[in-house]
C-alpha positions in Angstrom: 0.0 0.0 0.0 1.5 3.1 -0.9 2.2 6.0 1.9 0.2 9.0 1.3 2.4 11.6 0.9 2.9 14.4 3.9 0.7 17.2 3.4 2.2 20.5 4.1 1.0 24.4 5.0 3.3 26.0 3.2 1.7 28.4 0.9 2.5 30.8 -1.9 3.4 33.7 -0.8 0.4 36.2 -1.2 0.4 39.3 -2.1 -0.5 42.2 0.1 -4.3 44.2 -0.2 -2.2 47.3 -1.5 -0.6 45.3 -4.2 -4.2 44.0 -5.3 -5.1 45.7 -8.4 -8.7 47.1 -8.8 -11.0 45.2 -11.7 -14.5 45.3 -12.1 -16.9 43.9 -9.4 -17.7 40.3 -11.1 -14.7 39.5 -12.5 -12.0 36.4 -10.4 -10.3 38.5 -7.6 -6.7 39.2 -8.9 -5.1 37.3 -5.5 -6.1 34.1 -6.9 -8.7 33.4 -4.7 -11.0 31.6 -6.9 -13.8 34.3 -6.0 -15.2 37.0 -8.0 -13.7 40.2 -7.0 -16.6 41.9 -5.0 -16.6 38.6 -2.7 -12.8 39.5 -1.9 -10.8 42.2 -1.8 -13.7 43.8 -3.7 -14.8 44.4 -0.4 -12.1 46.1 1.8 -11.7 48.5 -1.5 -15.6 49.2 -1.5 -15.5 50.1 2.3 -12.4 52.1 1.6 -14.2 54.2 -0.8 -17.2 54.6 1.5 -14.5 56.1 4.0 -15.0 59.6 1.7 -12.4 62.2 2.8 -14.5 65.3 2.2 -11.4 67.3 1.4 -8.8 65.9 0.4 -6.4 68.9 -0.5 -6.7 70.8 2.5 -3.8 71.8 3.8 -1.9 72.0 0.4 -1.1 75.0 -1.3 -3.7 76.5 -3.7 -5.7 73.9 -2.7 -8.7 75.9 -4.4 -6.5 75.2 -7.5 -5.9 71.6 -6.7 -9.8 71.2 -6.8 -10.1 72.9 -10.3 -7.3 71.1 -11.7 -9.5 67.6 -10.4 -12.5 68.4 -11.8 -12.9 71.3 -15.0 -9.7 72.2 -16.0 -8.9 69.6 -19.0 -5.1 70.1 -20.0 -2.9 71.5 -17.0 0.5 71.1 -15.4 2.2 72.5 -12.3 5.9 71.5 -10.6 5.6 70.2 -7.5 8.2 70.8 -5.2 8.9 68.1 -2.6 9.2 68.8 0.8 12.6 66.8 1.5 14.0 68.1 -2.0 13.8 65.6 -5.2 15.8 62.8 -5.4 19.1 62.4 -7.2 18.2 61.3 -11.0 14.7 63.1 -10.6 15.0 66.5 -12.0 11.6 67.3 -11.8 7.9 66.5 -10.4 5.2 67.9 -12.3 1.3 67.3 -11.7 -0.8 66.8 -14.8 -4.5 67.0 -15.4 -4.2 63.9 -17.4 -1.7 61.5 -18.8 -1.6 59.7 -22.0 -3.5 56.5 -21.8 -5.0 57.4 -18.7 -1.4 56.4 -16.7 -1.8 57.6 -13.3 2.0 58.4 -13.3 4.9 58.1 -15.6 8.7 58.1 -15.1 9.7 59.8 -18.1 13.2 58.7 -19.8 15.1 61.6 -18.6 14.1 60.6 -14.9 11.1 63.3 -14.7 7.8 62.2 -13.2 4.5 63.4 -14.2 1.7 62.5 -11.7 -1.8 62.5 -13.4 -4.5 63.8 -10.7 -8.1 62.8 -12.9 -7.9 59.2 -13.0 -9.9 57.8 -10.5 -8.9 56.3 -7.0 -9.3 53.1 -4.9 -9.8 54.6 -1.8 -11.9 57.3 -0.6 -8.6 59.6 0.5 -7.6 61.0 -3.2 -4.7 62.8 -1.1 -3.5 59.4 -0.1 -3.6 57.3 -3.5 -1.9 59.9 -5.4 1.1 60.3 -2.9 1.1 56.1 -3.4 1.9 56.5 -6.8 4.1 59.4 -6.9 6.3 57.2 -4.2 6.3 54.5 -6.5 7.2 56.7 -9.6 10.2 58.1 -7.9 11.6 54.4 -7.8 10.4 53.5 -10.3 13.1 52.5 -13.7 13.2 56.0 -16.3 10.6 55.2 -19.0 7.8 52.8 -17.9 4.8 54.3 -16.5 3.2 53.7 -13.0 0.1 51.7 -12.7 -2.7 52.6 -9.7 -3.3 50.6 -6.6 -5.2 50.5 -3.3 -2.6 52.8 -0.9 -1.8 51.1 2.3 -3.8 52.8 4.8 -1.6 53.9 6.9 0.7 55.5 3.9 1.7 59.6 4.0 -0.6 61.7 1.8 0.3 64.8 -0.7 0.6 66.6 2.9 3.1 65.0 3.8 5.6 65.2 1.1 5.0 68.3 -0.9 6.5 71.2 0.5 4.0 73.4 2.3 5.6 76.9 1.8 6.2 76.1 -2.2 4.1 77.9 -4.4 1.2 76.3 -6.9 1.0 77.8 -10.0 -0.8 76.1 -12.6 -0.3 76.3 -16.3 -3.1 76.0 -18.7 -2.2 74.0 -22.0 -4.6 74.6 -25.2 -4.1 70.9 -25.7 -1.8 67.5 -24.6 1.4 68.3 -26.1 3.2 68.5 -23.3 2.7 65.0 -23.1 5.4 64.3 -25.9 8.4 66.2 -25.9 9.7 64.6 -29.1 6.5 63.3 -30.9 8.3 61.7 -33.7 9.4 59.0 -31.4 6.0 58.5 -29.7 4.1 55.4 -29.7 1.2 55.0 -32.1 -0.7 54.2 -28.7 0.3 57.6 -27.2 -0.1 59.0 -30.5 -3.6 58.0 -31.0 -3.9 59.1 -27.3 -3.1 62.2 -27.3 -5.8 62.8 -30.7 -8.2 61.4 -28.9 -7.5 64.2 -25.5 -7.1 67.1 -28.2 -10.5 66.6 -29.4 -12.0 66.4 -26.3 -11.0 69.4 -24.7 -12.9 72.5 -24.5 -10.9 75.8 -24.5 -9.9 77.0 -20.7 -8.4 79.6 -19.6 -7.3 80.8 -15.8 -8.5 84.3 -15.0 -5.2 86.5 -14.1 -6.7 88.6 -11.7 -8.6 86.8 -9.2 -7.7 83.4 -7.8 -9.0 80.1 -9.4 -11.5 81.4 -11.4 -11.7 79.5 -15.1 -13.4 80.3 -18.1 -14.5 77.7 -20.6 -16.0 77.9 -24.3 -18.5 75.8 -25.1 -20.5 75.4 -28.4 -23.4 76.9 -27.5 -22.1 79.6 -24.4 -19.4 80.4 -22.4 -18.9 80.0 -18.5 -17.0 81.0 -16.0 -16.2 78.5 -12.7 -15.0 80.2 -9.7 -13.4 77.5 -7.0 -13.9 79.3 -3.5 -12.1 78.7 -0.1 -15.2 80.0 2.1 -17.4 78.3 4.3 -20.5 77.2 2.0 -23.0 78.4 4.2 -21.3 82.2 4.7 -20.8 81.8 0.7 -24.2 81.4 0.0 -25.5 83.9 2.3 -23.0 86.4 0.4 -24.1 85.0 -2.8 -27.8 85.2 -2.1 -27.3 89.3 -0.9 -25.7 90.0 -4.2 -28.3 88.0 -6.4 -31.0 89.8 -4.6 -29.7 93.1 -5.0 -29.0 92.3 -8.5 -25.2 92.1 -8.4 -24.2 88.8 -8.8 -23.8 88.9 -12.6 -20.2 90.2 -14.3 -22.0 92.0 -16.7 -24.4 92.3 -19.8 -25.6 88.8 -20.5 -23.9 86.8 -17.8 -25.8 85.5 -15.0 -25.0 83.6 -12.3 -26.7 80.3 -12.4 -25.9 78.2 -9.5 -23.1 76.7 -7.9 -21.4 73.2 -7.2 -19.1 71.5 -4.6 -16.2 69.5 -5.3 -14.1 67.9 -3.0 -15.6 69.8 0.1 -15.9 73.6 -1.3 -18.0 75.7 -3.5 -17.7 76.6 -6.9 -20.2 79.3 -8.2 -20.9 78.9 -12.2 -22.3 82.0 -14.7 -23.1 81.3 -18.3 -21.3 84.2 -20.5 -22.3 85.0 -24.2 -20.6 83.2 -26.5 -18.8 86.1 -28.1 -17.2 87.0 -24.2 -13.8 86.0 -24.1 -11.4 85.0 -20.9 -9.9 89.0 -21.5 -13.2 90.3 -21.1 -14.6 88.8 -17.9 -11.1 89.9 -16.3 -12.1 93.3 -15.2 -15.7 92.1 -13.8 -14.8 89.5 -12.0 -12.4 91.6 -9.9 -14.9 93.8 -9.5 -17.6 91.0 -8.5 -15.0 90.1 -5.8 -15.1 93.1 -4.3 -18.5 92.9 -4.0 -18.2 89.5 -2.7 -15.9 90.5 -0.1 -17.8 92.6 1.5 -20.8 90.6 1.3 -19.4 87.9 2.9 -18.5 90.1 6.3 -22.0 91.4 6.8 -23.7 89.4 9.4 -27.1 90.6 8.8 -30.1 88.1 8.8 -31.0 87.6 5.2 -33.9 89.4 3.9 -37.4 88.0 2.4 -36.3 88.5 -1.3 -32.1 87.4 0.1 -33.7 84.0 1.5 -35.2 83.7 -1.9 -32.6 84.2 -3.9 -30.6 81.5 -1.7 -32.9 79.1 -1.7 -32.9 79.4 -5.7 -29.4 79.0 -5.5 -29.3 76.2 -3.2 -32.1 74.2 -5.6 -29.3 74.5 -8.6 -26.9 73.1 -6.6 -24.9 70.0 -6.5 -22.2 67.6 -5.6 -19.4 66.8 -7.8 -17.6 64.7 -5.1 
């Protein structure tokens, strides 16, 4: 009779939730498990999510900015500056609205990382997955791009390696070309990429004189979004005195039409005429903060037609994040 053979414990070595890629909710778990994915790990990143940081820039410099950057602007870069310095062989970190095929970082072939901020997250702590992959593009070899992941939960976050005092100064592209420094080498993947981003993005341009305010061309009008650091219930207060008194528009044809929040603050919207350009709402809009300003330190209870105007206001808006 022959001896059954020892059975042994040992087992492959498995690898750890962070290192767990995310796949769609039916599909066999990436760990090997044998289960669909929503039965396994599915489930520590869907109560990951569910643990929604409200704001996940705060704290970071132009973090009004960060939040535009995230959600309207569609071609964008800014150099990041690290808090402990960059690393030898990296001679630059710079954020971008988007990278080609939807990478959420790339080491480039000089050593320079770009970290893509709109691709979407496995956690519910943005702040968190995006310092996860810019850790792993500094190591990463010159020339291959980063994939996302799950961040261990108890990683750092942007706060704690981008320098606090450095400044944040977005540039505004017309289009993705920054993408490929010498587009006669690119890919025909990045290629065709980088077609498919140009076509899709509508004009944007950052207002000069007033802080985070963007305007956008559209086919049919214009607009202007206007990312704001207050305290959404002061805003709206100030909002609702100004629309009441009929000063909340920057101008003939513009009219402020509601407002949105993103990644915990508020960001008022007007439609502009078509034929308004980013030059011409320049003037107005300083002047509408102005107006703003001092709206925002009365502490007067609102008025019948004020209360109205707010709760017109309040009805238009909505949550982005």
């Amino acid at each position: 009779m022959a001896k059954k053979r020892p059975q042994t414990t040992a087992r492959r070595p498995q690898p750890s939730d962070a290192e767990i890629p995310v796949v769609g909710a039916r599909e066999p778990c990436p760990c090997g498990s044998g289960r669909r994915y929503k039965a396994c790990h599915g489930r520590a990143a869907a109560q990951a999510a569910a643990e929604l940081v409200h704001r996940p820039f705060e704290g970071l410099a132009g973090e009004c900015d960060w939040v535009a950057l995230r959600e309207l602007v569609p071609a964008a870069t800014v150099e990041l500056p690290l808090k402990d310095g960059l690393p030898e062989g990296v001679p630059s970190v710079t954020l971008a609205t988007v990278l080609p095929m939807a990478w959420p970082a790339l080491r480039r072939d000089d050593g320079s990382v770009l970290l893509g901020l709109q691709n979407d997250t496995a956690s519910g702590d943005i702040s968190r997955d995006l310092a996860d992959t810019l850790l792993r593009a500094l190591e990463a070899r010159p020339g291959t791009p980063v994939q996302g992941r799950r961040a261990p939960a108890d990683g750092p976050r942007l706060q704690d390696l981008l320098d606090p005092e450095g400044a944040f100064e977005p540039v505004v592209h017309e289009g993705f070309e920054f993408w490929v420094p010498d587009a006669e080498h690119a890919t025909p993947e990045v290629t065709a990429s980088l077609e498919r981003a140009n076509d899709a993005a509508i004009p944007t341009v950052k207002l000069t004189g007033v802080d985070s305010a963007y305007w956008c061309e559209t086919p049919d009008k214009n607009h202007l979004r206007w990312v704001m650091p207050h305290a959404e219930e002061r805003l709206l207060d100030a909002l609702a005195r100004l629309h009441a008194a009929g000063r909340s528009s920057l101008g003939e044809g513009t009219r402020l039409v509601g407002s949105f929040r993103a990644h915990g603050l508020t960001v008022p919207v007007w439609d502009l005429p078509s034929g308004v350009g980013a030059d011409e709402i320049e003037k107005p809009a300083a002047e509408f903060a102005e107006r703003l300003a001092a709206a925002l330190a009365s502490d007067a209870p609102l008025t019948p037609d004020e209360r109205r105007a707010r709760g017109g206001l309040t009805n238009r808006q909505v949550t982005l994040s």
